[in-house]
C-alpha positions in Angstrom: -1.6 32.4 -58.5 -3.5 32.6 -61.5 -3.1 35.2 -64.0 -4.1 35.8 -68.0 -2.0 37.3 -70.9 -2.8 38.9 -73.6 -1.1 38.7 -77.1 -1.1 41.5 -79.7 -3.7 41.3 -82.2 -5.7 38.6 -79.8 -9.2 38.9 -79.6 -9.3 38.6 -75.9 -9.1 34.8 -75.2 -7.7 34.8 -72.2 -4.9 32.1 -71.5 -3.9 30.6 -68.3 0.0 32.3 -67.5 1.5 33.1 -64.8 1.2 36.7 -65.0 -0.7 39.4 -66.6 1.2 41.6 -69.3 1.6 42.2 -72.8 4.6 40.9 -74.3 6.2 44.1 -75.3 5.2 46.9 -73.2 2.0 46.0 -71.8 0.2 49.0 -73.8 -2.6 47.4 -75.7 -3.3 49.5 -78.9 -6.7 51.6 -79.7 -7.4 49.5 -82.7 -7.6 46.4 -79.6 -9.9 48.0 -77.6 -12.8 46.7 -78.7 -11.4 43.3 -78.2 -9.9 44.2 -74.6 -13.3 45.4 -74.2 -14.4 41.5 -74.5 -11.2 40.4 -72.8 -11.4 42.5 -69.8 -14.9 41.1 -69.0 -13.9 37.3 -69.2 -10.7 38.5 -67.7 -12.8 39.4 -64.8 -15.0 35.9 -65.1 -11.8 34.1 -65.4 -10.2 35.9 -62.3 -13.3 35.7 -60.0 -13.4 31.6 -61.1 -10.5 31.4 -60.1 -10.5 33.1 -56.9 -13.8 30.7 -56.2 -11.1 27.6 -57.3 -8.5 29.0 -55.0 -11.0 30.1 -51.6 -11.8 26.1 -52.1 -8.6 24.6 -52.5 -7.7 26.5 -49.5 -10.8 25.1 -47.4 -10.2 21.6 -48.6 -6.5 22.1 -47.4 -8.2 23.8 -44.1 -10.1 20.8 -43.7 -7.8 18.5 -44.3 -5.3 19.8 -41.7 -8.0 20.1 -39.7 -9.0 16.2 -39.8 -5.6 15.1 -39.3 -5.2 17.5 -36.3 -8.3 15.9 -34.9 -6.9 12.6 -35.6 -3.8 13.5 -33.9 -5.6 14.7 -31.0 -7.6 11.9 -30.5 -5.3 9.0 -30.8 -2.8 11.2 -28.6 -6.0 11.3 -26.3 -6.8 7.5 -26.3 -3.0 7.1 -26.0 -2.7 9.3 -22.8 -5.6 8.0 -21.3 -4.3 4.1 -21.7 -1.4 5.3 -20.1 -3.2 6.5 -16.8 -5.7 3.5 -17.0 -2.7 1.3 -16.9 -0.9 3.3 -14.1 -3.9 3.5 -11.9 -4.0 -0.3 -12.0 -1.0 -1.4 -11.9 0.4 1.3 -9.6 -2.2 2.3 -7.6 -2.4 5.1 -5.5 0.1 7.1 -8.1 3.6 5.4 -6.7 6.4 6.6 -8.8 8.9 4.3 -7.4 9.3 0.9 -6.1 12.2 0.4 -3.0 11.8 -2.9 -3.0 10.9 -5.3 -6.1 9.2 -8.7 -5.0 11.8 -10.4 -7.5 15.0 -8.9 -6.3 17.0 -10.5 -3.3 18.3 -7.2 -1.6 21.0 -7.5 0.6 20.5 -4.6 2.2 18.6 -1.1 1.2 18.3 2.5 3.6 17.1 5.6 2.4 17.7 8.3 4.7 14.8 11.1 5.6 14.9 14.0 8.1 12.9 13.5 11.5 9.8 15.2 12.1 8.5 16.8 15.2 6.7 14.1 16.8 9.4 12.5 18.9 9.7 16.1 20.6 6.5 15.4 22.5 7.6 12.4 23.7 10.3 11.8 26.6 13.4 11.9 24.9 15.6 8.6 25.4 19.3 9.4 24.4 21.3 6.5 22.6 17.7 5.5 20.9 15.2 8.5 20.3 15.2 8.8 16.3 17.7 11.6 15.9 18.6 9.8 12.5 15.3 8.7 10.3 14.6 6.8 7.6 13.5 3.4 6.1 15.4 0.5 5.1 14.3 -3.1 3.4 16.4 -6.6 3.9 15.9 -9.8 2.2 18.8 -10.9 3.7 18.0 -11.4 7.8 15.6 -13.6 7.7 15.5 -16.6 5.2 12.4 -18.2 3.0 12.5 -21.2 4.7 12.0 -19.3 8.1 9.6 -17.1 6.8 6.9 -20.7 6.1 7.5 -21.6 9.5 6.5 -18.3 10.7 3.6 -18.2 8.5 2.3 -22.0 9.8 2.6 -20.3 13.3 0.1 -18.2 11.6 -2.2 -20.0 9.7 -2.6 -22.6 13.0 -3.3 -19.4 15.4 -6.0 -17.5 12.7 -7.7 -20.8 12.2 -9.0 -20.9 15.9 -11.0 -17.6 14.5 -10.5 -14.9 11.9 -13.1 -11.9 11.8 -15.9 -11.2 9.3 -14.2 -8.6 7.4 -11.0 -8.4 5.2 -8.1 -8.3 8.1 -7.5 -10.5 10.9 -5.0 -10.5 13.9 -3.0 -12.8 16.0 -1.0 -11.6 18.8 1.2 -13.9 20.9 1.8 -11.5 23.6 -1.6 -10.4 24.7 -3.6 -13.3 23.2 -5.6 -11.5 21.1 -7.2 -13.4 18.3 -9.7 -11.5 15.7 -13.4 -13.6 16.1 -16.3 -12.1 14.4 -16.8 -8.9 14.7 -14.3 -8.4 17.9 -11.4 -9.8 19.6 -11.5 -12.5 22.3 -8.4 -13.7 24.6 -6.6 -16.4 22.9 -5.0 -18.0 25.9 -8.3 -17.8 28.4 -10.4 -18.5 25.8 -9.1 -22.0 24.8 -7.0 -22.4 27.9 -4.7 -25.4 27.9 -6.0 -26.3 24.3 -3.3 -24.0 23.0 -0.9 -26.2 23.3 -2.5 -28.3 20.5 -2.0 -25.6 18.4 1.4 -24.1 19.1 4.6 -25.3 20.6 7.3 -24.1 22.6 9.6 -24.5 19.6 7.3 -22.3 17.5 7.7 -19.3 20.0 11.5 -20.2 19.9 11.6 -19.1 17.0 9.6 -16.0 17.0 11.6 -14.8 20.1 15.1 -15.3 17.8 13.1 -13.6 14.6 11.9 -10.8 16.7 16.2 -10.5 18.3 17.6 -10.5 14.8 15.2 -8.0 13.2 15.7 -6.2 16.5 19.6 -6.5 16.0 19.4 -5.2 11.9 17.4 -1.8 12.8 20.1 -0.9 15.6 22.5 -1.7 13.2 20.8 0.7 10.5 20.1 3.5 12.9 23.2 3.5 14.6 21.8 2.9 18.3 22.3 -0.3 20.6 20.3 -2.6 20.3 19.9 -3.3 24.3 18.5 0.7 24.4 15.1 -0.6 22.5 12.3 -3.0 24.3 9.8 -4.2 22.0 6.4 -2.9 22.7 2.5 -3.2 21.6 0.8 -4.2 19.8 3.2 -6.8 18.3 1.0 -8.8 15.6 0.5 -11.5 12.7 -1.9 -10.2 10.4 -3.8 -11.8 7.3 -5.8 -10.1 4.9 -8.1 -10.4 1.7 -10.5 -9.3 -0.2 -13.7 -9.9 2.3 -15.2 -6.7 2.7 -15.1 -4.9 5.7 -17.5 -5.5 8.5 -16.3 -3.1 11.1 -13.5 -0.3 11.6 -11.1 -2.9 12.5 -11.1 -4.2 9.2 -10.3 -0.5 7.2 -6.6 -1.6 7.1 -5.8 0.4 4.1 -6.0 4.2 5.9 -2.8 6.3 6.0 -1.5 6.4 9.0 1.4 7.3 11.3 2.2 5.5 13.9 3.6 7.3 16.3 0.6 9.3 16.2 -1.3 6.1 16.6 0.1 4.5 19.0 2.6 7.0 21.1 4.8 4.2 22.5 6.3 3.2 18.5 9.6 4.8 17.8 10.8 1.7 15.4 8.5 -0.3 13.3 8.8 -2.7 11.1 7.7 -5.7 9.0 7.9 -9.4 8.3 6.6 -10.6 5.1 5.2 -14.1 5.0 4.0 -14.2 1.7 4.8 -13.2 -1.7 3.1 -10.5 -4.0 1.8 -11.5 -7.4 2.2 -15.5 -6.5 -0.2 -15.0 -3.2 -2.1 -12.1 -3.3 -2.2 -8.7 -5.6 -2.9 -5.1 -4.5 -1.7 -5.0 -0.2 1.9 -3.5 -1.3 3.2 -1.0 1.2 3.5 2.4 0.4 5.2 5.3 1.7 3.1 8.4 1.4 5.7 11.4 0.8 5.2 14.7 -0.9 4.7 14.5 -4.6 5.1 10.7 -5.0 4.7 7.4 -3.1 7.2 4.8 -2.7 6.6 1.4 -3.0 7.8 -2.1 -1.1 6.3 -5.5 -2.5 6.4 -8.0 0.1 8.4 -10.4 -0.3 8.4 -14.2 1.9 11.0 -13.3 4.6 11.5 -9.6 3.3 11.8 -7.1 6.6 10.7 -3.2 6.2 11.7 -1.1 8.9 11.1 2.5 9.4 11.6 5.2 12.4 7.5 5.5 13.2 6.9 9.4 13.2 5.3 11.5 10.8 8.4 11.1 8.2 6.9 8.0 7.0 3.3 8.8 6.8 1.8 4.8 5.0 -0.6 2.7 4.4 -1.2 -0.4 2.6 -3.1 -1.3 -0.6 -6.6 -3.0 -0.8 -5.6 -6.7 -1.2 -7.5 -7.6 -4.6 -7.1 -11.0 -4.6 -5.2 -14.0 -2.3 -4.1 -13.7 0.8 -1.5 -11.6 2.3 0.4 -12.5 6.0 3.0 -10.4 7.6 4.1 -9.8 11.3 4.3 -6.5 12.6 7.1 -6.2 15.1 7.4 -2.8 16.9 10.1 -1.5 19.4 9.9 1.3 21.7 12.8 3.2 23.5 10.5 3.8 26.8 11.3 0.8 29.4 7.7 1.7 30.1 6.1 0.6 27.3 8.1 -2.3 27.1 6.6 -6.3 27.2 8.4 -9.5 27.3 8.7 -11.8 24.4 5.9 -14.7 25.2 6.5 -18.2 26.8 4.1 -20.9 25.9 4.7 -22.9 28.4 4.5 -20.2 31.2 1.5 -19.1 29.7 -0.3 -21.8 30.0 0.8 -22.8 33.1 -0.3 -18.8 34.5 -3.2 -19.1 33.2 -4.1 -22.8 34.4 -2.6 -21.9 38.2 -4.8 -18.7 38.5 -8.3 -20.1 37.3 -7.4 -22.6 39.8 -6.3 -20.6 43.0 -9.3 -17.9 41.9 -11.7 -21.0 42.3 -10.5 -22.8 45.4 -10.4 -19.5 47.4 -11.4 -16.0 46.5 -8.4 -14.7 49.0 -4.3 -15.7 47.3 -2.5 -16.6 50.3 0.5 -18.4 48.7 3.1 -16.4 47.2 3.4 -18.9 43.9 0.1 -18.4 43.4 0.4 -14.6 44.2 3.3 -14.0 41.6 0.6 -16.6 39.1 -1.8 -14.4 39.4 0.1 -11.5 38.8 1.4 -12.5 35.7 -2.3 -13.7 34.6 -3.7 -10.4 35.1 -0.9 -8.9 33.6 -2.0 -10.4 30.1 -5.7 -9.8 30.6 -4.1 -6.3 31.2 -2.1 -6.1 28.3 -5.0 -7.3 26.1 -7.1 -4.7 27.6 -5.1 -1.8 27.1 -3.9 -2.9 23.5 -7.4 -3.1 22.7 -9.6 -0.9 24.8 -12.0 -0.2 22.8 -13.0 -4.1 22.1 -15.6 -6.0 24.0 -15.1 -9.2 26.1 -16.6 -12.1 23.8 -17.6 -15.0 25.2 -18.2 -18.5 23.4 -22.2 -18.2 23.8 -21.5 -14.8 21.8 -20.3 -17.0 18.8 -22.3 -19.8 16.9 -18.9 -21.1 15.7 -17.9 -21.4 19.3 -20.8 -23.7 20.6 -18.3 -26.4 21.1 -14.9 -25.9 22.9 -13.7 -28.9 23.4 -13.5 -29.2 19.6 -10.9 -26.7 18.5 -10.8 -28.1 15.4 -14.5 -27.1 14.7 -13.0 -23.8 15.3 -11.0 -23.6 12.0 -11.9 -21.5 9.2 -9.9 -21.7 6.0 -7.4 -19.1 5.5 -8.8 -17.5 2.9 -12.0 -16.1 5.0 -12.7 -12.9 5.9 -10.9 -11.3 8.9 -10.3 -7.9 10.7 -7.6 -5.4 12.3 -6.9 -2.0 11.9 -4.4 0.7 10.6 -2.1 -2.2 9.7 1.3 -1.7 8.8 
């Protein structure tokens, strides 16, 4: 505050005090006045300097404040908008929570969540129907050493084609086999070639791999596991960065697939490769209501889920690397049931029917007739699994000019390949 005093007998200098008053009774005497006169007007000059002093100190403190506020606000600014650069890329899609860290060795992990409506438009199955939902993540059914076999089962089948886009399929049951742009028939297509790719021991031990993950989601849902029939499509799939070429190759949509497929009431996964040493991006996420949850595969890792609407997923873009995993899906329909596939009866169909078809157009034998039948029942399945699809034939494909040389077939793992609403 500033102020002036006057002393008796001054002649109006003003001083700096702290407040204005005479020292006795603050009466100034007439013989002063001629003086206070004086004093009053640089009283006034004194005062209205100092209020200019004081309306400045106050905008420099104004200022001041005003600059570190600014300051504040734009390092709190920068610092918030690190924070959602960094969360967008290193947890895309805004997950909150990971299930299922690709370091940890879980023993076992369920996470219960109430059923949705979808199974209620489906024939009911007692003993197997979801009536308990949820999702559940193991590390401990099937081991790492497994899991590379699987994945060389794989790698050996994929190399025969692989599509042009970012996500290719290989499934044992029907033969279908991503090649280009479309899918071709495995089994007809190379004929008895396959067995130079695969052996009977290799479908050995997808048949026990496909039993004990089988054996794990009864176990978890608390159903038998005789009440479930595995169903299709049943698949290995490999994706990468490639972009996509065709609809086949979008494998990142949300999806549920119950709704996708109607025959699904379990699903669930196989990892064959890890994430961060393999590939980055493609972890799987659950898509619930106000966050996402998270499993990063894992070599030998099974995710398994009840397929309705409760578990609404999808998988991330792979961003780099490769990433393989087998899909392995059960139904409780006998209907929609298929059988767990035989090399060498496969072969051996397939061989006996080309064979009967050319030495007569009419089957009179009934070998050959039950031959056929189970020939046209894989052409079947293929056809219904993937109606959509046109027949390709080797003329369709340059990389198909020469059959006999399978090995001219091969494409490097890494290459672009296709599927579609993969789990």
């Amino acid at each position: 505050m500033c102020a002036y005093t006057q002393t008796e007998g001054s002649v109006g200098v003003p001083a700096l005090a702290l407040d204005w008053a005479s020292p006795v009774s603050g009466a100034v005497e007439a013989k002063a006045v001629p003086h206070q006169l004086g004093s009053a007007s640089f009283a006034y000059v004194g005062l209205s300097l100092c209020s200019l002093l004081s309306a400045k100190k106050s905008r420099d403190l104004q200022e001041s404040r005003w600059r570190r506020q600014k300051a504040a606000f734009l390092l709190s600014s920068a610092a918030v908008s690190g924070l959602l650069i960094w969360s967008y890329l290193g947890t895309e899609d805004g997950v909150t929570e990971v299930l299922a860290h690709h370091s940890e060795n879980l023993q076992g992990k369920f996470v219960e969540i109430p059923c949705s409506e979808d199974y209620d438009s489906h024939k009911r199955f007692e003993g197997c129907t979801p009536r308990k939902c949820g999702r559940g993540v193991t590390d401990a059914v099937i081991t790492r050493e497994e899991a590379a076999r699987i994945r060389r089962i794989a790698e050996r089948g994929l190399s025969l084609g692989g599509s042009d886009g970012g996500a290719s399929i290989l499934d044992l049951h029907s033969g279908a086999l991503s090649l280009g742009k479309h899918f071709v028939n495995l089994y007809r297509y190379f004929g008895d070639k396959i067995q130079d790719i695969f052996t009977e021991e290799d479908f050995a031990l997808y048949r026990d791999v496909r039993r004990r993950i089988q054996q794990r989601i009864a176990q978890a849902f608390g159903i038998s596991s005789s009440s479930m029939y595995l169903t299709k499509p049943t698949f290995f799939s490999r994706i990468n960065n490639t972009e996509a070429k065709t609809t086949h190759d979008e494998y990142w949509h949300p999806h549920v697939d119950k709704v996708t497929y109607g025959s699904f009431d379990y699903t669930s996964l196989l990892y064959l490769s890890d994430y961060t040493e393999d590939f980055g991006g493609g972890r799987f996420v659950f898509m619930d209501a106000g966050s996402n949850k998270t499993i990063e595969p894992r070599a030998g890792r099974v995710s398994f889920f009840t397929s309705g609407s409760e578990n609404l997923h999808r998988v991330e873009k792979v961003r780099w690397g490769t990433r393989y995993a087998i899909t392995i899906s059960f139904t409780c329909n006998p209907d929609h049931g298929i059988g767990d596939p035989v090399l060498i009866l496969v072969v051996y169909t397939i061989q006996e029917h080309d064979k009967v078809v050319e030495d007569s157009p009419v089957v009179t034998s009934n070998m050959s007739k039950s031959l056929a039948a189970v020939s046209a029942l894989c052409v079947s399945a293929f056809a219904q699994t993937y109606p959509k699809v046109r027949r390709v034939t080797r003329e369709d494909h340059p990389r198909t000019q020469e059959p006999s040389n399978t090995a001219g077939l091969a494409r490097d793992s890494s290459q672009a390949d296709g599927g579609r609403n993969m789990p």
